[in-house]
FIGUPA-550013 format. One record per residue (C-alpha): residue number from 0; residue in one letter; chain; x, y, z. Coordinates in Angstrom, 1 decimal. Layout:
<nodes>
+-----+------+------+--------+--------+--------+
| pos | code | unit |     xx |     yy |     zz |
+-----+------+------+--------+--------+--------+
| NUM |    A |    A |      X |      Y |      Z |
...
+-----+------+------+--------+--------+--------+
</nodes>
This chain:
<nodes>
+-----+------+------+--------+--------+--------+
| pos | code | unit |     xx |     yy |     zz |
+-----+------+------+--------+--------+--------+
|   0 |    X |    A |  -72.1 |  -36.1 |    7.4 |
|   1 |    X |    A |  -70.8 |  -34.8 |   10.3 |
|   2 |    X |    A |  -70.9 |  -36.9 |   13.7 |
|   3 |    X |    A |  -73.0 |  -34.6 |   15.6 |
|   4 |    X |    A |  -75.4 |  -34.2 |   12.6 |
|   5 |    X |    A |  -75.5 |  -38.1 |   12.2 |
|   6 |    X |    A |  -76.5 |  -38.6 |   15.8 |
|   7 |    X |    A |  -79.4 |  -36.2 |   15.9 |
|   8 |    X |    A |  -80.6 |  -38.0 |   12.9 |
|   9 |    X |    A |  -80.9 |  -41.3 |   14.6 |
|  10 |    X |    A |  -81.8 |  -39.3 |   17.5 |
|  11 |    X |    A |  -78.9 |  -40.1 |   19.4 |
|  12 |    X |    A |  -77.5 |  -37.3 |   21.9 |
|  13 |    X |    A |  -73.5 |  -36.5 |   21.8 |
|  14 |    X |    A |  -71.7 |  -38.2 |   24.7 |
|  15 |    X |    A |  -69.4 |  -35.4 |   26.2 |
|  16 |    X |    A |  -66.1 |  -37.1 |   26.8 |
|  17 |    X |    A |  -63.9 |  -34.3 |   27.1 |
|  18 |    X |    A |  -61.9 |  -34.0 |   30.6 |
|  19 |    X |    A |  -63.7 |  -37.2 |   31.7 |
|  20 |    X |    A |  -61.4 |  -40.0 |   33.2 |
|  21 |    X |    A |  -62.2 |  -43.4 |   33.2 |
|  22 |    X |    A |  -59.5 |  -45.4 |   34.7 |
|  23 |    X |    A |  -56.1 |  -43.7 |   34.4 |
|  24 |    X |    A |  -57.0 |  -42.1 |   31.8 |
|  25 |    X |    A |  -58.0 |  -38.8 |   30.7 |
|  26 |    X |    A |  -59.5 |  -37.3 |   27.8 |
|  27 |    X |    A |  -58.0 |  -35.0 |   26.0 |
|  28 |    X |    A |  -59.7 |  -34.4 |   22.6 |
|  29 |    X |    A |  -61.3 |  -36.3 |   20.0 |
|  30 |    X |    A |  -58.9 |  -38.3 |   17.7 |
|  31 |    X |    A |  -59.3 |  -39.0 |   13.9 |
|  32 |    X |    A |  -61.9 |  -41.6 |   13.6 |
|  33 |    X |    A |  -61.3 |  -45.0 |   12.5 |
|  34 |    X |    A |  -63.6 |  -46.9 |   10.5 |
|  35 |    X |    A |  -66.4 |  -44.5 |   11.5 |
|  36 |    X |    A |  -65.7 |  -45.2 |   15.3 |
|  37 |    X |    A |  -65.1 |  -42.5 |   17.0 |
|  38 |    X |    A |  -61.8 |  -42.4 |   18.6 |
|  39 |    X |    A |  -60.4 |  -39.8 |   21.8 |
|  40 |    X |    A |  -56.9 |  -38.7 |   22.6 |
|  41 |    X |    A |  -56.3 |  -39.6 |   26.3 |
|  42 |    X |    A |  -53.4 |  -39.1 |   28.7 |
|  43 |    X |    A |  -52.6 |  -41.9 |   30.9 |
|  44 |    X |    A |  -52.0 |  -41.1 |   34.8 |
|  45 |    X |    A |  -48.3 |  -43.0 |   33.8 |
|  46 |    X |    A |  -47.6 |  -39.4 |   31.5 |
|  47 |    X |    A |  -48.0 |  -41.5 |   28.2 |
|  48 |    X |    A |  -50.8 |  -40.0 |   25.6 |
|  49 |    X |    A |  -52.9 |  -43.1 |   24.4 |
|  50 |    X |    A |  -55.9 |  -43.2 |   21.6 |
|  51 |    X |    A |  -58.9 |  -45.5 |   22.8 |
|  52 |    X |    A |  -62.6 |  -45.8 |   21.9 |
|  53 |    X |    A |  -64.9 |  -43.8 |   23.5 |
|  54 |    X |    A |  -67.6 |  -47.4 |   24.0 |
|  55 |    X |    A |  -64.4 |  -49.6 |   25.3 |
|  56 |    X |    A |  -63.4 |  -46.6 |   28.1 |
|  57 |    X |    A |  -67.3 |  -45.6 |   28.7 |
|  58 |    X |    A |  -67.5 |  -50.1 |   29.1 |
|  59 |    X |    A |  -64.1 |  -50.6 |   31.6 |
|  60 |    X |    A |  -62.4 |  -52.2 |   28.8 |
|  61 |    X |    A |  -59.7 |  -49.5 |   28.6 |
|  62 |    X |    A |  -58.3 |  -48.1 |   31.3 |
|  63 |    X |    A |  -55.0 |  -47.5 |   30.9 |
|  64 |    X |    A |  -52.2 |  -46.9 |   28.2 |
|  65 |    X |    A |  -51.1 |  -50.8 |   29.1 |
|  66 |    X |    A |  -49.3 |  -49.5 |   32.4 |
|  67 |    X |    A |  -52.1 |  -50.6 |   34.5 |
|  68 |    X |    A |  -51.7 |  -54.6 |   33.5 |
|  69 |    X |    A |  -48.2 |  -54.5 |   34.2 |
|  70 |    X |    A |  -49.1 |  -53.3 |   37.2 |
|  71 |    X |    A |  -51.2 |  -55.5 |   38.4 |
|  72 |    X |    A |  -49.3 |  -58.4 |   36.8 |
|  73 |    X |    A |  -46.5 |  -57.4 |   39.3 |
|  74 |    X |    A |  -48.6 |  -57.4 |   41.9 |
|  75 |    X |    A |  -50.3 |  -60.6 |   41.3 |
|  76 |    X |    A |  -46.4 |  -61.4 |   42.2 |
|  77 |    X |    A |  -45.8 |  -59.7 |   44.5 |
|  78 |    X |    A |  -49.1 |  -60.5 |   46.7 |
|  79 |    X |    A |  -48.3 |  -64.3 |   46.2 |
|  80 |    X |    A |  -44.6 |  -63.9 |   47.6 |
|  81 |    X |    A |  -43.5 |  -64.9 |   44.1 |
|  82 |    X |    A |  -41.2 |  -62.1 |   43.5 |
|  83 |    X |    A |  -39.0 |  -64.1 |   45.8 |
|  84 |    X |    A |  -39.2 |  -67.4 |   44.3 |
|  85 |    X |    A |  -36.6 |  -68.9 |   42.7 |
|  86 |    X |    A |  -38.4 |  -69.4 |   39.3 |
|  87 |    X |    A |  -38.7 |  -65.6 |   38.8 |
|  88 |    X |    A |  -35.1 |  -65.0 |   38.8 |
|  89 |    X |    A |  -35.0 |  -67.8 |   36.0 |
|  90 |    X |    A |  -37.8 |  -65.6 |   34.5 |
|  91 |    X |    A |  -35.9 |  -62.6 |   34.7 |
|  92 |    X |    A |  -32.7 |  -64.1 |   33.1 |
|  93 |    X |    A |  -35.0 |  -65.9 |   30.5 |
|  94 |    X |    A |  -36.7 |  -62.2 |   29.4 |
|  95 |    X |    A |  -32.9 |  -60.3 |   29.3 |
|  96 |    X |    A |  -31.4 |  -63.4 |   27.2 |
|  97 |    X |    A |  -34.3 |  -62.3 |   24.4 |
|  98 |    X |    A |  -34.5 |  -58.6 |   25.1 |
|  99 |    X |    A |  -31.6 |  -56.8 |   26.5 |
| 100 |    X |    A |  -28.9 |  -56.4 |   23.6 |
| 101 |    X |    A |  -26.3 |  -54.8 |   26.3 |
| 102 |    X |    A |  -26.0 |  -58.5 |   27.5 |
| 103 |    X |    A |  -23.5 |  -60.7 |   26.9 |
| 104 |    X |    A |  -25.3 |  -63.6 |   26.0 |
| 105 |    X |    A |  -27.6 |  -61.5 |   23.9 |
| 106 |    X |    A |  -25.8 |  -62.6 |   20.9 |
| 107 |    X |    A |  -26.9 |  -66.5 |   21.4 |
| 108 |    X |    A |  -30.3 |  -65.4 |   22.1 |
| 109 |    X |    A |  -32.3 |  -62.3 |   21.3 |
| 110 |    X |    A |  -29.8 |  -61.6 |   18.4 |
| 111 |    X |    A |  -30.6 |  -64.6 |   16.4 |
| 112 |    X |    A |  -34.3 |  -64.5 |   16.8 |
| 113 |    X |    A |  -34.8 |  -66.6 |   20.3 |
| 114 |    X |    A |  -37.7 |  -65.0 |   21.9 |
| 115 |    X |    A |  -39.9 |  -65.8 |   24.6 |
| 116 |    X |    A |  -43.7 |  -66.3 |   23.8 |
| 117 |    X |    A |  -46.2 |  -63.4 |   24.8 |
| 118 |    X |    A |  -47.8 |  -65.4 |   27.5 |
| 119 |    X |    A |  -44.7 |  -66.2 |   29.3 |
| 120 |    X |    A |  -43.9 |  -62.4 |   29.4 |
| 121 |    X |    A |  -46.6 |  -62.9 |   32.5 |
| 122 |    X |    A |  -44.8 |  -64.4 |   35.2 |
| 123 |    X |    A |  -47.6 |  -65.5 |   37.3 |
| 124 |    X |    A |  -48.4 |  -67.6 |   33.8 |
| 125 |    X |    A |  -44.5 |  -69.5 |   33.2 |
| 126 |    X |    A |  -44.9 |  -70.0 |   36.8 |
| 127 |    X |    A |  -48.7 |  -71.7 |   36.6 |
| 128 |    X |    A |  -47.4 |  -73.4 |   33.5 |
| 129 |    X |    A |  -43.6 |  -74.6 |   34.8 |
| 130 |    X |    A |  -43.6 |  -74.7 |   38.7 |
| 131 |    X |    A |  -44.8 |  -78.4 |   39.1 |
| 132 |    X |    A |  -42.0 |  -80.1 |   37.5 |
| 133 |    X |    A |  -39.0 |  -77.4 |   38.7 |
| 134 |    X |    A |  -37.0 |  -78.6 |   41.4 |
| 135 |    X |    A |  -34.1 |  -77.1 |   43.2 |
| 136 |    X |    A |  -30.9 |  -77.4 |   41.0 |
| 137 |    X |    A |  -32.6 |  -77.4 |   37.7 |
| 138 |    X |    A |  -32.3 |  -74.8 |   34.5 |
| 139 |    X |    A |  -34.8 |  -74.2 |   31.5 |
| 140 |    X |    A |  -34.1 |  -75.9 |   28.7 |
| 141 |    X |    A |  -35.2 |  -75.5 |   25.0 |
| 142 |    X |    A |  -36.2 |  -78.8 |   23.4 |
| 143 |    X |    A |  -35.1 |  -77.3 |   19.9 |
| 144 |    X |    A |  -32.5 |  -74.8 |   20.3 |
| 145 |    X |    A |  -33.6 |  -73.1 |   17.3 |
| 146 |    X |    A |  -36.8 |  -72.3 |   18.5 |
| 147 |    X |    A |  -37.9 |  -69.4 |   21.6 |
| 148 |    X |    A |  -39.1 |  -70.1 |   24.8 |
| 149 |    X |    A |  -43.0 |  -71.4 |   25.6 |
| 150 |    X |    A |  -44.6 |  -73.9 |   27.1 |
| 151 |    X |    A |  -44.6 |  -76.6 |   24.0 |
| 152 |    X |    A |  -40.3 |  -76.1 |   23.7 |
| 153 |    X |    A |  -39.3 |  -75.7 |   27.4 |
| 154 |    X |    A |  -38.7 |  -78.6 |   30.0 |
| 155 |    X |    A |  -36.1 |  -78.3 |   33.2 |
| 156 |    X |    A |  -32.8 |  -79.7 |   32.8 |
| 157 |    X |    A |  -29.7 |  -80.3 |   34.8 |
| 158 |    X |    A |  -26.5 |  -78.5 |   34.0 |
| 159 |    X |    A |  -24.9 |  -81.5 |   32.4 |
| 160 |    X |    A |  -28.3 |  -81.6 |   30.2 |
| 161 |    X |    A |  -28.2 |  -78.8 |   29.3 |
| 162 |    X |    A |  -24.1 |  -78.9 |   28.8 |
| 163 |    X |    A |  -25.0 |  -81.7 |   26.1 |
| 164 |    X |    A |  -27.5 |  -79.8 |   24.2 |
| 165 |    X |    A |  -25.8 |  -77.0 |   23.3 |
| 166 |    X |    A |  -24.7 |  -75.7 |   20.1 |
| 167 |    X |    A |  -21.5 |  -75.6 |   20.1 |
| 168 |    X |    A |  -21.2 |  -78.8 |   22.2 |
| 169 |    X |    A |  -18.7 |  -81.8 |   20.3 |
| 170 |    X |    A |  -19.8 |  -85.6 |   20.5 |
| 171 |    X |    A |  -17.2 |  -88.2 |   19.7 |
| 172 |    X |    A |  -17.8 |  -92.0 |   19.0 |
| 173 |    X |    A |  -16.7 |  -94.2 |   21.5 |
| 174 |    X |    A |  -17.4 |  -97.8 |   21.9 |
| 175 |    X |    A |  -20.6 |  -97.3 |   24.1 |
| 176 |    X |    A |  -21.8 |  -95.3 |   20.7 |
| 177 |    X |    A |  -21.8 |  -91.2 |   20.8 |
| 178 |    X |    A |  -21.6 |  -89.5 |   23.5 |
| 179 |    X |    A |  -20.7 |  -85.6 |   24.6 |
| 180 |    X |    A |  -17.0 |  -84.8 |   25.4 |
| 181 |    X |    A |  -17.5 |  -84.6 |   29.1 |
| 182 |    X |    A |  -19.1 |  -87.7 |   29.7 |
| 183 |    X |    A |  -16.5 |  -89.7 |   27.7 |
| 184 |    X |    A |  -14.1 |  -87.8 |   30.2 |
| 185 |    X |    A |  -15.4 |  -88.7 |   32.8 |
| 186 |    X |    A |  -16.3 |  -92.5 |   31.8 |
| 187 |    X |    A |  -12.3 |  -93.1 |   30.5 |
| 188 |    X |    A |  -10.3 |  -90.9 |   32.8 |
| 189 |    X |    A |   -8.5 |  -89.4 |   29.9 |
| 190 |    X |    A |   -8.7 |  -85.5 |   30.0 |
| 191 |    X |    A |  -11.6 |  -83.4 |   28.2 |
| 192 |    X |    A |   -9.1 |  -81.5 |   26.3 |
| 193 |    X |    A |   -7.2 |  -84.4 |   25.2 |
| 194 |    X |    A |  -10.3 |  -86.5 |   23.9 |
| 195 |    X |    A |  -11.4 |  -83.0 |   22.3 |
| 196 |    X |    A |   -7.8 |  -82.6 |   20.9 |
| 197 |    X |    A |   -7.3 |  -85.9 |   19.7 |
| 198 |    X |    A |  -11.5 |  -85.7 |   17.9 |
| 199 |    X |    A |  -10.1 |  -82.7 |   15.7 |
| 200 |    X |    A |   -7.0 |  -84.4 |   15.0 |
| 201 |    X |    A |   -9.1 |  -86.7 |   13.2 |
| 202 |    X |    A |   -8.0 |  -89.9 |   15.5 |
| 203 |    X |    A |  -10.3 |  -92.6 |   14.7 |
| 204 |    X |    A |  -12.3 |  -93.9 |   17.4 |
| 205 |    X |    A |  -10.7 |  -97.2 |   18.3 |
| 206 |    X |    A |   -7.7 |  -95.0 |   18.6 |
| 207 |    X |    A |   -9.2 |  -91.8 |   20.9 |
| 208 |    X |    A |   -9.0 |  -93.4 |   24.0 |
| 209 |    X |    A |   -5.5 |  -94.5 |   24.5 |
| 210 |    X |    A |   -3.6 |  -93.6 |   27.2 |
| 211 |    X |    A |   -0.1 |  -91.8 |   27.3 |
| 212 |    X |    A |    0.9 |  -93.1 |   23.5 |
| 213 |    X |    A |    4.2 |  -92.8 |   23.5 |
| 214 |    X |    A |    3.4 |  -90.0 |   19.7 |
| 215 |    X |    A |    1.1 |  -88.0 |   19.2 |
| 216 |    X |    A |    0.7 |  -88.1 |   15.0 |
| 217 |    X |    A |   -3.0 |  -87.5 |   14.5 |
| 218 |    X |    A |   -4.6 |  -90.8 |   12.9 |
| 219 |    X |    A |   -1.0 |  -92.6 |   12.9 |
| 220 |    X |    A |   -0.1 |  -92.6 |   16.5 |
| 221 |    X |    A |    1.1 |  -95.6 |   17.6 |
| 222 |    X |    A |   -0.9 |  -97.2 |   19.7 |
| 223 |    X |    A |   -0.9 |  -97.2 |   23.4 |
| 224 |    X |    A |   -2.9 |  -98.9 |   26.6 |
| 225 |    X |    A |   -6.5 |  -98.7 |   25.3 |
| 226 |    X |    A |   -9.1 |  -97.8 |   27.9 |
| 227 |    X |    A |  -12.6 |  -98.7 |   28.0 |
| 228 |    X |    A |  -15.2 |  -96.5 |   28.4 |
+-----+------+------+--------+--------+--------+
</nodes>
């Protein structure tokens, strides 16, 4: 039975919805139905065509292609000086890690799956959920690097934090237990490079932080003056 037929019958009167607008959008035509709903071909003010229900548009539910909640996410922003803020440029940097494959770092990121969570694709929401604990100096972080970026896997970090969770970051052992290559720089004043060529030439680790041996033979250099860390 036809639509029109089946709305006289239950005395029901057609709703014209041709050239009506509700929103941004304007109907076009009727669309094939889906599930006995009938559906309508619209044209967004934006330029893009969009297919919505006639009882979501005819409700205020659908107003727009999806143009018109971007929009007003940026100017939820925008009106709150956020734009500006510190923590949006982290935002920005966080969304073109996951999305944009002409970046650089896309590779690390986006190209292995990293994503960021639909929620946080709302700024005004990673803000509401991450601003408290930010502080001036401090980078997001990924709890398990393996995993995207959301509320539950994301804390702030400091550079050297962050240094030491890396992937491709190399602990040694030292005699304070493991720790990354730059800290047991910096604790025994030998070189990161050295301590980092003397781990892959498989030095042990009562040997790794001599100083100036007078060989350098991989796990048989003599030994030198030891320094503590």
């Amino acid at each position: 039975m036809k639509n029109s037929a089946m709305l006289l019958l239950f005395g029901m009167r057609r709703i014209e919805m041709i050239g009506r607008s509700f929103g941004r959008l304007t109907v076009l035509r009727q669309a094939e139905n889906h599930k006995d709903r009938v559906r309508w071909l619209c044209r967004c003010d934006c330029g893009k065509e969009h297919i919505s229900y006639g009882t979501l548009m005819r409700s205020g539910h659908a107003k727009s292609c999806g143009c018109l909640d971007r929009d007003l996410k940026r100017a939820r922003a925008t009106s709150h000086g956020l734009s500006k803020h510190p923590l949006h440029a982290i935002w920005k940097g966080m969304l073109t890690r996951c999305d944009n494959p002409n970046r650089e770092q896309w590779s690390d990121y986006g190209g292995r799956g990293i994503a960021v969570c639909d929620e946080w694709r709302d700024f005004v929401r990673f803000y509401e959920d991450m601003h408290a604990d930010w502080r001036p100096g401090l980078s997001i972080e990924r709890r398990n690097n393996d995993l995207g970026y959301g509320p539950k896997n994301c804390v702030w970090a400091t550079r050297h934090e962050q240094a030491a969770n890396r992937r491709n970051c190399v602990w040694v052992d030292t005699p304070r237990g493991k720790m990354i290559v730059a800290d047991a720089a910096r604790l025994s004043g030998i070189s990161a490079g050295t301590i980092r060529q003397r781990h892959f030439a498989g030095w042990p680790p009562d040997r790794m932080f001599e100083r100036n041996p007078k060989g350098f033979n991989g796990k048989n250099c003599p030994p030198g003056r030891r320094i503590s860390v």
